[in-house]
Each structure stands twice: as structure tokens, then as C-alpha cells.
N, C-alpha and C positions, 0 to 999 in steps of 0.2 A: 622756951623753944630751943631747940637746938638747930644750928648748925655745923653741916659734917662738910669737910673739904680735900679734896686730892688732887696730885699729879700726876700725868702721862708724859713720856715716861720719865723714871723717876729722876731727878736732877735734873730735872729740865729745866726748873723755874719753881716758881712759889703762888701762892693765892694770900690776897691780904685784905681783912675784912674789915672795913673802917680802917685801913690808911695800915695794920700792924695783920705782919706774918707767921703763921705757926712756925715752930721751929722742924716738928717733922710729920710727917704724911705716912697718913691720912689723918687727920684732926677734928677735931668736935670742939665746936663753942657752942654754949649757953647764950642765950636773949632773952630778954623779955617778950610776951605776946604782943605782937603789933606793932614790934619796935623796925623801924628803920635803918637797915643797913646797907654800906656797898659791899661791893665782894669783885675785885680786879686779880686778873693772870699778870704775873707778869716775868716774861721771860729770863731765862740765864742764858749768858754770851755764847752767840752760836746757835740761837733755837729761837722761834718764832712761834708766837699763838695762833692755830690753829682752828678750838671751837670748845665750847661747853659742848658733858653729857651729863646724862644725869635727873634727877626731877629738883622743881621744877624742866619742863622744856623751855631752852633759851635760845634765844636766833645766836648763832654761832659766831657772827661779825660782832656781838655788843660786849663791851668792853670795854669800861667799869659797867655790874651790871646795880642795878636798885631793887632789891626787894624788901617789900612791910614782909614782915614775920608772921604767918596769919596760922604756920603748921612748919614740923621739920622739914630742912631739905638737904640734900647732897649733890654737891655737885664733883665734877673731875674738869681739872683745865688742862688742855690736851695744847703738847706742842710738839714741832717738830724742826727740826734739824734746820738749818740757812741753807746748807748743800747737802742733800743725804744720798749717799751710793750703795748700792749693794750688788753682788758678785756672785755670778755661782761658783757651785765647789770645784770644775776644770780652769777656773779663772779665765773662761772664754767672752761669759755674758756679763754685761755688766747695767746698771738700772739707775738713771741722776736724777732725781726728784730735786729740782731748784728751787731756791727762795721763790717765795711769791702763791709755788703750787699749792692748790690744796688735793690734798691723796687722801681718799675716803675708801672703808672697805665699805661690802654691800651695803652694812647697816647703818651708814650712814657715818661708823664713827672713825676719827683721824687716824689713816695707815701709818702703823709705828716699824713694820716688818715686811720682808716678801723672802718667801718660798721659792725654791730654785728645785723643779723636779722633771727625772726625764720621762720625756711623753713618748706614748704609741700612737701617733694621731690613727683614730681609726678610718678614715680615707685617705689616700694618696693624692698626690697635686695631679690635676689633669694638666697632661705635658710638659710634666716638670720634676723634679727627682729634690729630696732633701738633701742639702749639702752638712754633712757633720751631724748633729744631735738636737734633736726637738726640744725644746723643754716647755713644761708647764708652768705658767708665774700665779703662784697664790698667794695671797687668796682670792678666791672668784669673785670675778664682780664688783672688784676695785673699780674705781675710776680715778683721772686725774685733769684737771683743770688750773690751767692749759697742760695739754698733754707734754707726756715727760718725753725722755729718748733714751733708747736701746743699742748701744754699742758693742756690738760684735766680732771678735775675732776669727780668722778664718784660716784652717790650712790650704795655701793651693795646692796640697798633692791631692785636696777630695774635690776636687773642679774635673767636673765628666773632662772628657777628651773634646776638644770642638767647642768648650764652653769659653768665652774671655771674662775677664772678672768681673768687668763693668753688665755683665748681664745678670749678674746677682743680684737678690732681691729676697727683704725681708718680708714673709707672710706670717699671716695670724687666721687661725683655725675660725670660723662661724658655727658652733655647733647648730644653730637653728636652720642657716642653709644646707647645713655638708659638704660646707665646701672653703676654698681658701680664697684669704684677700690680699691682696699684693698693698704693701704700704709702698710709699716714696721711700725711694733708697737713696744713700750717697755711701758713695763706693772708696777708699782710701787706699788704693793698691801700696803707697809707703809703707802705711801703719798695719796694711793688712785687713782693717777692719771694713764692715758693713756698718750705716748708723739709721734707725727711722725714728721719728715720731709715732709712740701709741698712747691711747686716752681708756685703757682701759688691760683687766690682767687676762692672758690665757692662754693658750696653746700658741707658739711659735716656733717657726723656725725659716733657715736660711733657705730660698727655695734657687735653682739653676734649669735653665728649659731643656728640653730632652735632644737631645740633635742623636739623629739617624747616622752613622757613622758608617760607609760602606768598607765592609774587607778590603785588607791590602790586596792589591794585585801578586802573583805570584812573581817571584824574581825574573826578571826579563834576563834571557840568556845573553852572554856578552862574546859574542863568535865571530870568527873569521869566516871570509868564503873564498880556495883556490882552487888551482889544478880543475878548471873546467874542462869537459871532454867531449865533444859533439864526434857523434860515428854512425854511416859515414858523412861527414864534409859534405860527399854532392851523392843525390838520389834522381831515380828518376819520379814521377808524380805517381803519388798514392805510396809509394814507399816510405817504411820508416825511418824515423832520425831517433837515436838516441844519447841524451844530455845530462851529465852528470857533473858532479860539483864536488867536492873535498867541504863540508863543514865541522867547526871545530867549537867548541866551546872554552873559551879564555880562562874563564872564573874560576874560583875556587868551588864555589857549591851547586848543586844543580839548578840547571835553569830551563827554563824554555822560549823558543822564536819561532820565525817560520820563515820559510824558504821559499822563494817567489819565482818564478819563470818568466819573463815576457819574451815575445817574440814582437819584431816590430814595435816594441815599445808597450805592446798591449799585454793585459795581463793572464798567462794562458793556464795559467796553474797556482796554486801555493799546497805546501807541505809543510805540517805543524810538528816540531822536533824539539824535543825532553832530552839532553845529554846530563851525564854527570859533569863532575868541575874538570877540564883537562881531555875530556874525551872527544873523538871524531868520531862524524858517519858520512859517508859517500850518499848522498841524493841524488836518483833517477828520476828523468823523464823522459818522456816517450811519445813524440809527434810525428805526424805525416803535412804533405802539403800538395792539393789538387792543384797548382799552378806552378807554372814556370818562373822562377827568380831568383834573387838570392835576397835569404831572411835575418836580420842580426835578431839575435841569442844574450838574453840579460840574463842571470840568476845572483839576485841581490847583490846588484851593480859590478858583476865578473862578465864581460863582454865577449862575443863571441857570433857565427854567421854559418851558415851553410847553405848548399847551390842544390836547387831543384832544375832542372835539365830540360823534362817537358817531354824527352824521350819515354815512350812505356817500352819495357820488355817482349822483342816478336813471337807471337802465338803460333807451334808446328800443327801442319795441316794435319787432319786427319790421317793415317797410315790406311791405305788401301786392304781389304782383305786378303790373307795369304794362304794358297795353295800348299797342300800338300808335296813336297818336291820328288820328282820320279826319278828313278836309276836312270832312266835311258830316256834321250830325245822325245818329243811328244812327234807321234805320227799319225794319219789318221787311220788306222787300223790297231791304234794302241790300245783303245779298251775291248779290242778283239779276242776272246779265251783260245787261243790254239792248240791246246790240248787237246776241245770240240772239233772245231772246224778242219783241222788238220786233215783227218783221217777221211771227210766227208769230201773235200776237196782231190783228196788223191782219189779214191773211189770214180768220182764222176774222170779225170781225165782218162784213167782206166778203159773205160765204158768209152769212149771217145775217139782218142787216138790209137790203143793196141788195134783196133777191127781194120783202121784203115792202113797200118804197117802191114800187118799181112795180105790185103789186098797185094797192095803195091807187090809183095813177094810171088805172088800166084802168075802176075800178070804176063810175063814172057811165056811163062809154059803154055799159055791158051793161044797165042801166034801160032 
């Protein structure tokens, strides 16, 4: 009968079958049918036993194992590392499998490797943005007991704007939900890094929550306000006043403010004004007032008053209808045509008094 023997990986350790070790791997001894033998892993400094694979199947903890020789077998003694680490290729990620762990791929048998590749997760984090690079840890389907831990490095110039570091956090991809799972983080602002615990290999990466960041405001203009001008001083009611202002813009780049009115303190106006860096505009306003008093005059805290009276302006009576005006005196025979009446007028006295001058003339000769 034969038996066949090997190590994972290789110099890790030896296999000794009845108490004596091949000298190199993979090896084959000869037995008798039915013979009795042990067969023990036994590690080299720095590496620990891990599990048989192989046929016979052996429970993975027995060690020295006993087998009657009843048909060939082969077996592999699988070891690994006391502390083993591994590193992706930006020397960002890094992977501690401690003594004690056992790191199994799918099939069951002792992780000797891990694959460092970068991922496209195909879903995005709901409310949450990847910080730096995904990567994929293979092979799939690893597991690790007790779980290992993931140390991370991070730049903060990829920290969104609004984000603090302590709100970092390591997830790992669910392809069966589609969706992400926030492990427990611990945050190292020193060192920089992120660190979690995972019990198993696959899509990862540094996740950050999403914060709404509102637009800066546009530059607040940085202006003077003089040379206030109220005209006139005093009105009477219902008349206008007009208020004006000297604004300036201090800054060098353009800005924008706004320009306020109160009267009485209350606020009767504002005007929104864009200058360049350096530049003035004179700002008008333009009010009345139905009562009698006098009003103070703010425009962004330049002080000022004007006197309403309570007099209105007197209203001229209506102007009478006006005559045509005549050359000469009005008399009451003025709208008389005498051109007409002239000639009718002499006629009758004619008829009148000549009859009775001749009479008178006659009158001595008939004595």
C-alpha cells in the first residue's frame, strides 16, 4: 500500500509517518496491507497547522492522525502563517490573519493567498458616496474564524466637503441584497487610517454620508453710506420729499448689499445694489406725507429729518367769463346800427317840425 504525503505551503512544515520525515514534498511510502500507521503535521517556526485535505477525509483539528492501511491515501498538511498580512498593490489596504485564525477558501481548504482587485460595485451606497477605491478581496467565499481585520488608509483630501473623518466607515458589498453593509469602524485620524473586523472575502470599500452642501452666498458688498440729501427739508402735505444717499463699494471685487430707508424708524423702502470694487451710485428715494410733523430719515444708519407743514397750496377761483372788449364806452344804444336808423330818424323830424317853422312864419301876415 502506499502512502503519498505533502505540504501547503511549501516550507511550512513536514509530515512524519511513524515518528520519521520525508526529506522532500510530495513523497510516497510503501506499507504493508492492513498495516498500522501515524502520520503527524508538524509545523516549522512561524507557521501553524491548519487542517488535512486530501483522501481519506480527516476532521481537520486530529493531529497525530491513525490509520490501518486498508487502500492508498494522500493526504496535504496545510499550514499557515502565526501572523500573516497582505497588502494591496497602492499599499493602501492591508489584510492580518492572526495566529489562532482559521482562513478557509469556499472549498473548504486552508487560505494560503488573497487577491487584491479594483471593484465597480454595481450599486451605489444609498446616501453615501465611496471614499478613494473599491476593491474586490479573493477569493470568493473565504471565510475567517474569528474574524480578521481590515486596515485602511485614507487621504483626507477625498473626504466630500461637510464630511469629518470620524463619520467614515468601512462597508462591504451583499450581492444577494444589493446593497451595502456598514461594519463597526475605528477611525485613527493620527495614522490616518479606518480599521473593521470582516468574517469573510468581497467587495469593499470606505463609505462617507452624502451632506447637501448649500452655495456660497455671493460676496457681500463692503460699502460706505454719505452725503445724505433730503429736498425739500419742509413740504406742505401730500408733497414730495426726495432722499438720496452717496453709496460706495470699499472692496476690491464686486459685490452686492442693499440700501434701506426708514422713516420713523420703520422700514419704507430697500434697494438691492451690484457695484464693482471701488465704484459709487447715488441712491434715490421718493416719499410724501398726509400729516403734519417732522419725520427722521435713516438710509443704512446716515440720519436725517424733514418738516411737513400741514399747509396745502391755495386753489384760484375760477376766472369769470370775459367779454369781448369794445373801442368805446358801453351805452345803451350801443348795439344800435346807425348807418339804419340814422337816416329814418332824420326823415320823421323832417315830417315834424319843418310844417310847424313855416306856420309860425305865415302867422303875422294873416293879422
Amino acid at each position: 500500500m502506499e502512502v503519498k504525503v505533502d505540504i501547503s505551503p511549501s516550507d511550512s512544515g513536514t509530515v512524519e509517518i511513524n515518528g520519521d520525515a520525508p526529506c522532500n514534498y510530495p513523497a510516497t511510502v510503501s506499507f504493508a496491507s492492513n498495516a498500522d500507521i501515524v502520520i503527524e503535521a508538524v509545523p516549522a517556526s512561524g507557521y501553524h497547522f491548519t487542517g488535512w485535505s486530501g483522501e481519506p477525509t480527516i476532521d481537520h483539528d486530529d493531529n497525530p492522525v491513525e490509520v490501518r492501511l486498508i487502500r492508498n491515501i494522500a493526504l496535504t498538511a496545510n499550514f499557515a502563517p502565526d501572523f500573516n498580512e497582505f497588502t494591496s498593490a497602492d499599499g493602501l489596504l492591508n489584510v492580518a490573519i492572526p495566529e489562532g485564525t482559521t482562513a478557509l477558501d469556499k472549498e473548504g481548504n486552508p487560505l494560503t493567498d488573497i487577491e487584491f482587485t479594483v471593484a465597480n460595485p454595481p450599486s451605489s451606497p444609498q446616501e453615501s458616496i465611496i471614499v478613494g477605491t473599491a476593491y474586490n478581496l479573493k477569493p470568493d467565499g473565504s471565510t475567517f474564524d474569528p474574524p480578521i481585520f481590515l486596515t485602511w488608509s485614507y487621504a483626507p483630501a477625498d473626504i466630500p466637503p461637510g464630511v469629518a473623518e470620524e463619520e467614515l466607515v468601512i462597508a462591504y458589498y451583499d450581492e444577494d441584497a444589493n446593497d451595502w453593509v456598514v461594519l463597526e469602524s475605528d477611525i485613527d485620524p493620527a495614522d490616518i487610517t479606518i480599521t473593521a473586523p470582516v468574517n469573510h472575502l468581497t467587495v469593499f470599500a470606505i463609505l462617507a454620508p452624502v451632506v447637501v452642501v448649500a452655495p456660497p452666498p455671493p460676496p457681500a458688498m463692503t460699502f460706505t453710506t454719505n452725503s445724505l440729501a433730503i429736498s425739500p427739508s419742509e413740504v406742505n402735505t401730500g408733497e414730495s420729499v426726495s432722499i438720496s444717499a452717496l453709496v460706495t463699494n470699499t472692496a476690491e471685487e464686486e459685490g452686492s448689499g442693499s440700501v434701506i430707508l426708514k422713516i420713523n424708524g420703520v422700514i419704507e423702502e430697500t434697494e438691492a445694489v451690484t457695484l464693482a470694487g471701488g465704484a459709487s451710485e447715488t441712491v434715490t428715494f421718493t416719499t410724501s406725507r398726509s400729516e403734519a410733523g417732522t419725520y427722521s430719515v435713516d438710509i443704512n444708519g446716515l440720519p436725517g429729518s424733514f418738516t411737513v407743514t400741514g399747509v396745502t397750496s391755495p386753489t384760484a377761483p375760477p376766472s369769470p367769463p370775459q367779454s369781448t372788449p369794445s373801442s368805446s364806452p358801453s351805452t345803451p344804444f350801443s348795439g344800435v346800427n346807425w348807418a339804419v336808423v340814422a337816416p329814418i330818424i332824420s326823415a320823421v323830424f323832417l315830417a315834424i317840425f319843418l310844417p310847424i317853422k313855416l306856420r309860425r312864419r305865415r302867422g303875422p301876415l294873416d293879422w
